[in-house]
C-alpha atoms as one frame of an Amber mdcrd trajectory, in Angstrom:
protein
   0.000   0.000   0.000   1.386   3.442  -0.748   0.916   6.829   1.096  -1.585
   7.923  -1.894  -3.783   5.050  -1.604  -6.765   6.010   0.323  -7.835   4.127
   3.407 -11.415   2.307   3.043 -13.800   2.976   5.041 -16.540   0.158   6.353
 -19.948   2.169   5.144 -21.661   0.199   8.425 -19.068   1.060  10.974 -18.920
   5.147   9.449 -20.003   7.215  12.437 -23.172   8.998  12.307 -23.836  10.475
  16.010 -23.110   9.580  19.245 -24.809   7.330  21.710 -25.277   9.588  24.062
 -28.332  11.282  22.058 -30.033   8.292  21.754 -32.920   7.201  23.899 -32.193
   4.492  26.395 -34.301   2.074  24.584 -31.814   2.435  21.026 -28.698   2.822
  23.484 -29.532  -0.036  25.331 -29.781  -1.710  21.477 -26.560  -0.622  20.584
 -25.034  -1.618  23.260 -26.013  -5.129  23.838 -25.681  -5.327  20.070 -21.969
  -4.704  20.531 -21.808  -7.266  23.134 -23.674  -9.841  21.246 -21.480 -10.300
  18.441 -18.087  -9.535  20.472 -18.245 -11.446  23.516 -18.422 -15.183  23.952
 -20.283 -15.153  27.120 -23.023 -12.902  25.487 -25.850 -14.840  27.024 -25.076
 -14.878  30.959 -23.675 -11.020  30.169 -27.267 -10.150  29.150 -29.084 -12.426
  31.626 -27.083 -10.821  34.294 -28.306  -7.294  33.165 -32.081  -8.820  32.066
 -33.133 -10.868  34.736 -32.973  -7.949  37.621 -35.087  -5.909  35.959 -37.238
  -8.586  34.256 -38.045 -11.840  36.657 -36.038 -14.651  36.353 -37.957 -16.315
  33.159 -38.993 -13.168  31.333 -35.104 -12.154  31.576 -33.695 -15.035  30.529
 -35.942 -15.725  27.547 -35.721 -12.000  26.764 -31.790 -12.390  26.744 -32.008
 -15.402  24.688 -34.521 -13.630  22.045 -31.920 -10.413  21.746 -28.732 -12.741
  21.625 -31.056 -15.001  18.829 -31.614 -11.367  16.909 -28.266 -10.154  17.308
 -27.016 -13.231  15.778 -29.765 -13.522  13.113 -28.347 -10.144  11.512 -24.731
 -11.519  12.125 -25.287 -14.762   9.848 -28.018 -13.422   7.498 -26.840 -10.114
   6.864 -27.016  -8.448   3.662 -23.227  -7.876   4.587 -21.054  -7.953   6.835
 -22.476  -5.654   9.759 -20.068  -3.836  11.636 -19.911  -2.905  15.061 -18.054
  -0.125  17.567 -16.122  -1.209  20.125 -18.147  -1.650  23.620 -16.344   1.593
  24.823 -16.589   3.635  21.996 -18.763   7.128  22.342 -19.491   7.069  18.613
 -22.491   5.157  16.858 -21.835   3.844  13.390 -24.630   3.387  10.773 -25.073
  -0.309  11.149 -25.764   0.410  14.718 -28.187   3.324  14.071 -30.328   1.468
  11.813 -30.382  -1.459  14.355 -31.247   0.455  17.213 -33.956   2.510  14.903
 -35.345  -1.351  14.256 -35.909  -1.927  18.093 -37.208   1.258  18.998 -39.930
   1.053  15.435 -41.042  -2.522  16.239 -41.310  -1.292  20.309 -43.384   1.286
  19.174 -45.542  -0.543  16.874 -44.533   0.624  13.771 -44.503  -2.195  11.811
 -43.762  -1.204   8.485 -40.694   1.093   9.845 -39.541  -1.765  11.503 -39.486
  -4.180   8.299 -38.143  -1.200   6.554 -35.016  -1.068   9.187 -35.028  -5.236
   8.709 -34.626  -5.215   5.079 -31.657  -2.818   5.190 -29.721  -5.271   7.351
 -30.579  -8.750   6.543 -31.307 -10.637   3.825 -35.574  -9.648   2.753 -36.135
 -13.482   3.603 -35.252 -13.144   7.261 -36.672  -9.280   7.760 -39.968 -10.160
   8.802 -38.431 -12.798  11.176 -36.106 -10.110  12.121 -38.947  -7.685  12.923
 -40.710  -9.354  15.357 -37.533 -10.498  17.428 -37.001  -6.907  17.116 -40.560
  -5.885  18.938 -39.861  -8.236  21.494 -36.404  -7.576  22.163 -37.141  -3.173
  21.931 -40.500  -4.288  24.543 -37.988  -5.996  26.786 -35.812  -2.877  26.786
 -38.497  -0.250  27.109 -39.649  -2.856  30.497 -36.196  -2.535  31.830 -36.228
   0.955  31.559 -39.101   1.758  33.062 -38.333  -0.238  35.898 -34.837   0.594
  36.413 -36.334   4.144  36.451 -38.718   3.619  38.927 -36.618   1.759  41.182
 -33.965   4.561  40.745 -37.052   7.387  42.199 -37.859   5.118  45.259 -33.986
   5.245  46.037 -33.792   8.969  45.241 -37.016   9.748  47.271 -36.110  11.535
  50.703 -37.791   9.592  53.993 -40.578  10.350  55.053 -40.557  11.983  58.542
 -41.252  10.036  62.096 -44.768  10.423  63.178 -44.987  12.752  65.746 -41.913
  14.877  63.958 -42.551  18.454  65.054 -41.394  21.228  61.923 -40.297  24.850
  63.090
């Protein structure tokens, strides 16, 4: 390779935002995406962050259903997908259009969600893909919520003794 010969950019992994202005239902995406396809002990990673939040079976089979997506779009992609790092700030367009997918089929929005499908997989496996997409974004919208409302119940100041007099 010589110094005039450009270097080639992955279209997938080219950054287009940050993950920090996404929602915590598409960062959540992103980033168990990442771990998914980089880490071989994807499964008990997830469980360990599903389960709290979700019950024992719903977090398990919800871990199960996002590592089955994540891999689904790993084997059947329309290319090769390409992730971030799990530390990097940046989100690439692979990763956007994933974490669109989950937040779409969460949402309802069926059509938007095949839409998102059929850019990353092969059109045979998109509607397949969609609905382990609604599941998975439902799972991650659940997790939020209640990691949110268990974070206000911490936050919440006590409530003072009976008999407390106020001057």
């Amino acid at each position: 390779m010589s110094d005039m010969t450009p270097i080639r950019v992955l279209r997938g992994a080219a950054s287009v935002g940050r993950l920090m202005d996404l929602g915590p239902v598409e960062a959540g995406a992103v980033l168990y995406m990442r771990l998914s396809w980089t880490n071989p002990d994807a499964l008990d990673l997830l469980e360990r962050d599903f389960v709290p939040l979700l019950g024992l079976s719903a977090g398990q089979a919800a871990a199960r259903g996002f590592l089955q997506m994540a891999s689904l779009c790993q084997i059947h992609g329309r290319r090769p997908l390409c992730p971030h790092s799990q530390t990097c700030a940046c989100l690439g367009g692979d990763e956007a259009c994933f974490a669109h997918l989950l937040a779409s089929a969460a949402e309802g929005a069926s059509e938007e969600a095949l839409m998102m499908a059929l850019l990353l997989v092969r059109a045979d496996f998109a509607p397949v893909l969609a609905a382990l997409a609604q599941d998975a974004g439902l799972a991650l919208h659940r997790m939020t919520l209640r990691a949110v409302s268990a974070a206000s119940r911490t936050d919440t100041p006590a409530a003072p003794a009976a008999g407390t007099t106020f001057h």
